[in-house]
N, C-alpha and C positions, 0 to 999 in steps of 0.2 A: 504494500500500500504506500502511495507516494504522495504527502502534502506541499503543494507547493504555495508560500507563503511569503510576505513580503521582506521584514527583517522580524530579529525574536523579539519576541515581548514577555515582561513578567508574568501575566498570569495565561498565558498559552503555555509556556516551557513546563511545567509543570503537569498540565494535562495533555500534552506529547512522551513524558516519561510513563506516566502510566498506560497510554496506547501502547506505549514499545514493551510492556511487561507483560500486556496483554498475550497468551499463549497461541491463540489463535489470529493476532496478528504477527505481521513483517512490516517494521514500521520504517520509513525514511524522510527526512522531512528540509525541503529545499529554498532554503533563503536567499530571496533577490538581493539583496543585501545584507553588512554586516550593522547598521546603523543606517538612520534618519536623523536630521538637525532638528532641535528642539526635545530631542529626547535623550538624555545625558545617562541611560542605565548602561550599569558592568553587570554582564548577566555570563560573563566564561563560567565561572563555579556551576549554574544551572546550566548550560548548557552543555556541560560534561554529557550527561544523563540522557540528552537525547541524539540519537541515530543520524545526523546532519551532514550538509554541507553548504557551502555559501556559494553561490553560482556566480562566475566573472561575468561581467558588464560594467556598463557607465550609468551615472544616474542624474542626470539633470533636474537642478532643480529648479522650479516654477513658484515663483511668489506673487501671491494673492490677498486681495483685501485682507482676507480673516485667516488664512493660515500660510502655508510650503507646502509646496505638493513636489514629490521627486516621482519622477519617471524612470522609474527603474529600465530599463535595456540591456537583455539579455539575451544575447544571441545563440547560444549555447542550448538551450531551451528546447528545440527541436533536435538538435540528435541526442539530448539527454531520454526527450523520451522513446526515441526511435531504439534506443538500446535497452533500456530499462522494463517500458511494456508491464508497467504494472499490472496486477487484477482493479486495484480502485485508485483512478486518481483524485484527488480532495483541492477542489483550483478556489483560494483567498480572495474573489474576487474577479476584476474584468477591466481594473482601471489602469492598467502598464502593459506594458509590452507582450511579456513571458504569458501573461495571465490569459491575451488576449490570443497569441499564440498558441495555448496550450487547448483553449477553448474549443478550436477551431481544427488543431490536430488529432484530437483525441477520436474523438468521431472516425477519422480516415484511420485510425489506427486500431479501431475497434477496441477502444480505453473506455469502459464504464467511469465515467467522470460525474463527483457530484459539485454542483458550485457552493462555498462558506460565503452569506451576506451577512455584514453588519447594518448596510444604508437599510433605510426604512422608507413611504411614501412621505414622510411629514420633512424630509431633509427638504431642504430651501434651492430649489435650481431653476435654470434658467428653460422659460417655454424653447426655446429650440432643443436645448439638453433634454427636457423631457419627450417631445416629439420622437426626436433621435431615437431613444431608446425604448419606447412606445414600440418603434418600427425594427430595432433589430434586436433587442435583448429577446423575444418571443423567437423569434425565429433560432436562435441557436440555446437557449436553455432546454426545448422539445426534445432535442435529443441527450439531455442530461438524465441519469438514471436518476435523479434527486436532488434533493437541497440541506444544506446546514444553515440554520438560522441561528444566530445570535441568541435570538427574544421572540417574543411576537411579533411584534412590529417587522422585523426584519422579515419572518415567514410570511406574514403577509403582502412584504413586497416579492418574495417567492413567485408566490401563488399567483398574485396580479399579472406576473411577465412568462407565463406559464406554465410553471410544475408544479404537476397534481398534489393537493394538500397531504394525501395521504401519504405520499413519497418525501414528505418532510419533516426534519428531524430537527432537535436545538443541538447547537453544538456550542456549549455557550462561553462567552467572556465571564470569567469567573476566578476564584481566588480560593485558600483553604479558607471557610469558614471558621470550623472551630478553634484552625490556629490562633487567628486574628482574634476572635473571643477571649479566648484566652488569654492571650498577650495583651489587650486592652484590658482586662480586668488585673493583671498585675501592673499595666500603668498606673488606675487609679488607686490601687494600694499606695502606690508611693505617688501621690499624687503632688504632693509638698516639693520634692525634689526634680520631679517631671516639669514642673512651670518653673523653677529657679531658673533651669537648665536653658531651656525656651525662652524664659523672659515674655514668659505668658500674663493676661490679666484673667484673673476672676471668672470671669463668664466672656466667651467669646466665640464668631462665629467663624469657620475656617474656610478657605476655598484654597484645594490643593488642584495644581495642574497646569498648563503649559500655559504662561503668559503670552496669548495670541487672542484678538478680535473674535474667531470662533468661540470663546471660551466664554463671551459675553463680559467681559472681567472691566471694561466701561458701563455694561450696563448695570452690574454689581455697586461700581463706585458710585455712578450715578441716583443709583435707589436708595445707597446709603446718605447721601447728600440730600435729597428729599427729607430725610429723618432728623435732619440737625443734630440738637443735642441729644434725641433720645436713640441716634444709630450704636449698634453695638460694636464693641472694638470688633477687627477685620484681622484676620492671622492668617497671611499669603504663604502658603509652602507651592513655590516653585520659581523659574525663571522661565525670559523670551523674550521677543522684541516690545513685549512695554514695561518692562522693569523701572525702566522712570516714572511713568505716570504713577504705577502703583506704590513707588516708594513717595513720590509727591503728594498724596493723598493722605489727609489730617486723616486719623484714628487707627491707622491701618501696620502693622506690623509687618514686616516684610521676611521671610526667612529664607527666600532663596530656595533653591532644588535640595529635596530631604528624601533620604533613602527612605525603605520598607519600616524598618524597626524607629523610626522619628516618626515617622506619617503615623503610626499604630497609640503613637502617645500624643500625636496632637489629636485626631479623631477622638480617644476615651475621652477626651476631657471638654471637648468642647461641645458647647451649648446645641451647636448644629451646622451642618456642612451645606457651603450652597454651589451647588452644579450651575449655574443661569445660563449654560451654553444656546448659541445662536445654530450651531450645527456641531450634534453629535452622535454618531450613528448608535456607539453605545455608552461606554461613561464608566469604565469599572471603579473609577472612585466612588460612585453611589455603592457597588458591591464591599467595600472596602470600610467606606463610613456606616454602614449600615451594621455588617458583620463585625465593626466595633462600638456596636452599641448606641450609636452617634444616627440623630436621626437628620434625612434629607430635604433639604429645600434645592427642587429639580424644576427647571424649565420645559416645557414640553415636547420640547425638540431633542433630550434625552433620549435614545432607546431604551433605556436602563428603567426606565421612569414606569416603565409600561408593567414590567412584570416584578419590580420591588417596590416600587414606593404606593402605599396605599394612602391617596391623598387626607391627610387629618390623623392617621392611624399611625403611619412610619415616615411620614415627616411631610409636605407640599408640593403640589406642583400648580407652576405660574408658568401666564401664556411666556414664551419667548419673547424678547425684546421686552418689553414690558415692565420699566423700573419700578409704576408707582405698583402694582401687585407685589412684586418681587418686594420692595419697600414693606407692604403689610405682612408681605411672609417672614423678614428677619426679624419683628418682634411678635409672632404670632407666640402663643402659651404653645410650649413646648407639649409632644404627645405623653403620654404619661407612662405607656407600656414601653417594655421590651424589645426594642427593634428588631435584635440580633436576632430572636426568637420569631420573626415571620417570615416574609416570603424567602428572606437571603437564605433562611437556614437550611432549603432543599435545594438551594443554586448552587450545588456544589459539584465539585470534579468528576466523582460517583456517578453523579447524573448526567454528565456530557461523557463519561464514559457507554455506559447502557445507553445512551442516545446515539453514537457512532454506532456502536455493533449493527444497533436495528438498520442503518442506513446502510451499512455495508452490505447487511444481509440482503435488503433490499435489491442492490448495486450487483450485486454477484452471489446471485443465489446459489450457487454451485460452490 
């Protein structure tokens, strides 16, 4: 079984090693790249563990209003799969080169191929971009034996561009759960020495994640500005190209890019985490704030938003763009129950485990 996938990420690596222990799988998994800008992880130690390699190419990169887009190119692509010939290939998507390549090969090659979406219908694109794809993603998903969806949302952009509901499985962006419980319950044990550390205040709301326009992270400042004196201090875990505005911004703490084990102690302690993304297919920092306890204030342009946040239950969701809602969601009375304890706590690797099988089964029933 061959995934091919753009570069690694933390919470994929994880649920690639347990495929590969999988007995009745042969697992190999193919990185258009070694890295993307805007994402600063060391992930060698995890990626020991899984079955790889990094495919040569070039990767151009494209900058836009709200994010970087790199176009991965990789030439290689076609005789990797002309020699390989898996029983299932697993294609990350349709938006680079190899992806589009491999989409369009596999078919001639008689490759049961199933395609992984995170985009959903609610992402924000342009009426020619959706026409386009109106007219060709139908015609070449038909001959996919299947789909991986993210979430919901995702499979129902599936289903809209043609593969049958029942041939679709989640294959989800997700995290250890109970590790992150855990580890956020022994933050707030030492909760005293956790905010020394930080240079945290009292009661505060966090927003971790790449300083970029997509991330809403003006419309964040913005909603807190609305609030004047009653906004609540703001604790920024990450960097990107607005680092300035955000560190220019009265009440707002700035901490720069914070590995796994910091992120897990600003999440227990804080009042509540707010996603306000403008476009985001899925958002594993709601999985992450949630699974520590920490509940979410989600814009609705989240994927994540669909199948964890129960609005009023495990934290908000406000329309996108939209400062003065998002405004009443940062002092909304916090929810009272358990967060860790609801939907996040069956979103676990287990369950995108047993999710592939059924889809391979699907894919090659033989």
């Amino acid at each position: 079984m061959l995934f091919l996938s753009e570069i690694p990420t933390p919470y994929r690596l994880p649920l690639y090693r347990r495929l590969a222990a999988e007995p009745s799988l042969e697992v190999e998994v193919v990185f258009l790249a070694a890295a993307e800008p805007d994402r600063p992880w060391s992930l060698e130690g995890e990626l020991a563990g899984v079955p790889h390699r990094v495919l040569r190419g070039v990767h151009p990169r494209i900058r836009t209003r709200r994010n970087t887009f790199v176009y991965e190119i990789n030439p290689g692509i076609g005789p990797l799969l002309l020699r390989a010939r898996p029983d299932v290939l697993v294609v990350a998507g349709y938006s680079v080169f190899a992806e589009q390549v491999a989409l369009l090969l596999a078919p001639l090659l008689r490759i049961p191929f199933l395609l992984h979406s995170e985009t959903h219908l609610g992402k924000p694109r342009r009426a020619l971009v959706t026409r386009a794809k109106q007219t060709v993603l139908p015609r070449v998903l038909r001959r996919a034996a299947g789909g991986l969806a993210a979430g919901t949302a995702a499979a129902e952009y599936l289903a809209a561009n043609g593969i049958p509901r029942e041939r679709i499985r989640f294959f989800p962006n997700t995290i250890d759960v109970d590790a992150y419980r855990d580890a956020a319950e022994a933050a707030r044990a030492r909760a005293a020495e956790v905010r020394a550390r930080h240079g945290l205040p009292e009661r505060y709301v966090l927003f971790a994640g790449r300083l970029v326009e997509a991330k809403g992270v003006r419309e964040l400042l913005a909603a807190r500005e609305r609030l004047g004196a009653e906004a609540p201090p703001l604790v920024v875990a990450g960097a990107g190209p607005l680092e300035e505005l955000v560190r220019s911004a009265p009440g707002v703490h700035h901490l720069g890019f914070q590995g796994r084990d910091a992120l897990i102690e600003l999440y227990a302690l804080a009042d509540r985490c707010a996603v306000p993304s403008l476009d985001e297919p899925w958002g594993v920092v709601v999985n992450e704030a949630l699974a520590c306890g920490c509940p979410v204030l989600a814009s609705d342009a989240v994927g994540a938003a669909v199948d964890l946040v129960r609005d009023g239950i495990d934290g908000w969701i406000v329309p996108a763009d939209d400062p003065e809602a998002l405004a009443r969601a940062l002092v909304a009375e916090r929810p009272a129950g358990d967060v860790s304890r609801g939907p996040i706590a069956g979103w676990t690797y287990e369950f995108g485990v047993a999710q592939l099988l059924e889809a391979v089964a699907l894919a090659a029933p033989d």
